[in-house]
N, C-alpha and C positions, 0 to 999 in steps of 0.2 A: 247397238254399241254399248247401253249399258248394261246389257244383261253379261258381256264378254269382261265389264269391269267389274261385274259385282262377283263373277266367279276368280277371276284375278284378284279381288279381297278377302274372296272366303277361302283360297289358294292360300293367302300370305296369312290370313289366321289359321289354321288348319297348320301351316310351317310353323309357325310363332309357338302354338300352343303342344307340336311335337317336341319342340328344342327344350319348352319350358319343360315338360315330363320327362325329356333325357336329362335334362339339368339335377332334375330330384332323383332320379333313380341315381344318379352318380353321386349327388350329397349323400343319402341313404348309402350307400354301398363305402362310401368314405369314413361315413360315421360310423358305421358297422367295424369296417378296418380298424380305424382307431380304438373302438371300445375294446375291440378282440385284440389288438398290443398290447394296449393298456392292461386288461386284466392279463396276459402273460406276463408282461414284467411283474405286476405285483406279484404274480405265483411263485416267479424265479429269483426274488429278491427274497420272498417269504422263505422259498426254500433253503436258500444259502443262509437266511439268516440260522434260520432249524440247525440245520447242520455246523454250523458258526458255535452255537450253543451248545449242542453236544460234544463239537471238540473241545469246545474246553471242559463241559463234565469230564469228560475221556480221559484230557490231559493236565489239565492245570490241577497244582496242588492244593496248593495255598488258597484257603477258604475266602480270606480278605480279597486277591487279586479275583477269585471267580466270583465272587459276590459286585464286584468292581464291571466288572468283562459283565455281566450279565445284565448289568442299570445300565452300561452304555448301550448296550444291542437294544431294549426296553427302548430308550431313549430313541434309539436311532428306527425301529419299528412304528413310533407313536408318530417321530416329524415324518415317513412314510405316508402313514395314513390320513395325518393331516392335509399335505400336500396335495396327495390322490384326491382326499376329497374336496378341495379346491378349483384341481385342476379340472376334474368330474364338473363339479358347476359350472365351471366359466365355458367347457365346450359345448356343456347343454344350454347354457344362455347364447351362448355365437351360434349355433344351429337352431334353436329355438328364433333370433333377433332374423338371421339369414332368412326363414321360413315368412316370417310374418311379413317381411320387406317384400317378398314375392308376391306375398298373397293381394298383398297391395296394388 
């Protein structure tokens, strides 16, 4: 009778420790998703800013308002960055915190 319990335990660890491997390939796979969002928005935002900046080379005449138009894009490109790189940290410490809490 116990030889039919201990296969009954090594059954439920053998399941435990399948669930726990699908659990991480799906954070992996999650966190992969997000980083690959993530760097698309910044390309798409980069992009439009590009283009943001050359229409007004393009079109604006007045030196003062492109000089103007061109510190706020600056401006608005740096809180971008800043943000991102923020945002970057706190998802690699919540996956990083997630990870360690498993391993426990």
């Amino acid at each position: 009778m116990t030889e039919k319990n201990n296969w009954s335990e090594i059954n439920k660890n053998i399941s435990e420790i399948k669930d726990k491997i699908k659990n991480s390939i799906n954070e992996d796979d999650l966190t992969s998703d997000l980083k690959d969002s993530l760097k698309n928005t910044v390309t798409s935002a980069s992009t439009t800013l590009n283009e943001l900046k050359s229409n007004i080379e393009k079109t604006v005449k007045d030196e003062e308002i492109k000089k103007e138009a061109k510190n706020i894009i600056s401006k608005i490109v740096s809180e971008l960055e800043e943000n991102l790189h923020e945002l970057t940290s706190k998802v690699s410490d919540y996956f990083e915190h997630e990870l360690s809490d498993e391993e426990e």
